[in-house]
C-alpha positions in Angstrom: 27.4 -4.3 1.9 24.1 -3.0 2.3 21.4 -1.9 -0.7 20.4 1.1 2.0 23.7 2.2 1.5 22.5 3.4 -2.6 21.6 7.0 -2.8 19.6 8.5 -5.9 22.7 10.4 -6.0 24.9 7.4 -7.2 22.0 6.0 -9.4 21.7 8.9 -11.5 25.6 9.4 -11.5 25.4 5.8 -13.1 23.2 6.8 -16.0 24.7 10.1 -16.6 28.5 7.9 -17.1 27.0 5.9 -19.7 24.9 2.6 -18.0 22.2 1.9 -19.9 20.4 0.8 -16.7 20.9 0.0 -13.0 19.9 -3.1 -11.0 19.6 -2.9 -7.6 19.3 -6.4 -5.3 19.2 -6.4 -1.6 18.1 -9.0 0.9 14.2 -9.8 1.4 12.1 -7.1 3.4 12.4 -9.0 7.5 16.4 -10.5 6.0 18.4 -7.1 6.1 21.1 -7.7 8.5 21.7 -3.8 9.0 18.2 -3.5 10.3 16.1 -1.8 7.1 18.7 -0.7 4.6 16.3 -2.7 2.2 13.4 -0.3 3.1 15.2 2.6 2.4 17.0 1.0 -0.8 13.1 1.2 -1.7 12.3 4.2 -0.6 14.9 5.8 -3.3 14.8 3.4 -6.2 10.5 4.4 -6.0 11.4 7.8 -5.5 13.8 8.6 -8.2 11.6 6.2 -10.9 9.2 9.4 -12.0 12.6 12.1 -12.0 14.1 9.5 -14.2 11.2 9.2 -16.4 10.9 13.5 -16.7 14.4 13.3 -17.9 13.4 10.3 -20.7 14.9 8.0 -19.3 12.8 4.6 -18.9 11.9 3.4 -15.4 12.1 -0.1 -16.1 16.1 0.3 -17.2 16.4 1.2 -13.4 15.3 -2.4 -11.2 15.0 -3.3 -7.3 15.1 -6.9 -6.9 14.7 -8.7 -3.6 17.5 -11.8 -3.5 19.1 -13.4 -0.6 22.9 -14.1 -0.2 21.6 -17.9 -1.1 19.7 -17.3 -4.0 22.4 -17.9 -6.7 20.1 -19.3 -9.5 17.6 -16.5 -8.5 19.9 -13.6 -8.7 21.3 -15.5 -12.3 18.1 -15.4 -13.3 17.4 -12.0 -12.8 20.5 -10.4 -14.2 19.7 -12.6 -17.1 16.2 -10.7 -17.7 17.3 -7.6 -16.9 20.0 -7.5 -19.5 17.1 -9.0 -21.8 15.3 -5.9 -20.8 18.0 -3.4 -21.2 18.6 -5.0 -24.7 14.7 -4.1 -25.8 15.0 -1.2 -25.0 18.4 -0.2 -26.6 20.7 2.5 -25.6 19.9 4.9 -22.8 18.1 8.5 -24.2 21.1 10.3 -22.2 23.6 8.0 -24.3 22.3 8.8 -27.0 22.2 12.7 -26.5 25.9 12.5 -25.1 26.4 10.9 -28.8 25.3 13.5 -30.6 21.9 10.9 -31.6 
């Protein structure tokens, strides 16, 4: 319901199952209707960006977008260039080790 609700815990359990990268869209900063989930759904996608990087794993395969519950073309938009993104860049390094590569 809430994007405060993500904890590094679950985004790293994502990559290490085999996603080759995680988006993560909550309402605008000022919108969150469960006071600042948002905030703190920034808080950890910032903080776990450089741990993910140490382990070789790309930052930018891990995104925060803001996009209200009325943004349908935005929120197409963006899951269209983030799978453009993901696509670049190719498998994830930890899919690749799991596969022997």
């Amino acid at each position: 319901m809430c994007s405060g609700r993500i904890s590094e815990l679950l985004i790293f359990k994502a990559f290490t199952s085999g996603a080759d990268g995680v988006l993560v869209a909550g309402c605008h900063p000022g919108d969150c209707h469960y006071m600042k989930g948002n905030l703190s759904a920034r808080r950890r996608v910032v903080g776990i960006k450089p741990f993910l990087e140490a382990i070789g794993v790309e930052p930018e395969r891990l995104r925060l977008e803001w996009i209200g519950a009325s943004e349908g073309p935005k929120f197409a938009e963006t899951v269209k260039s983030f799978t453009q993104t993901i696509k670049e860049l190719g498998p994830s390094p930890l899919n690749r080790r799991r596969n022997g590569h």
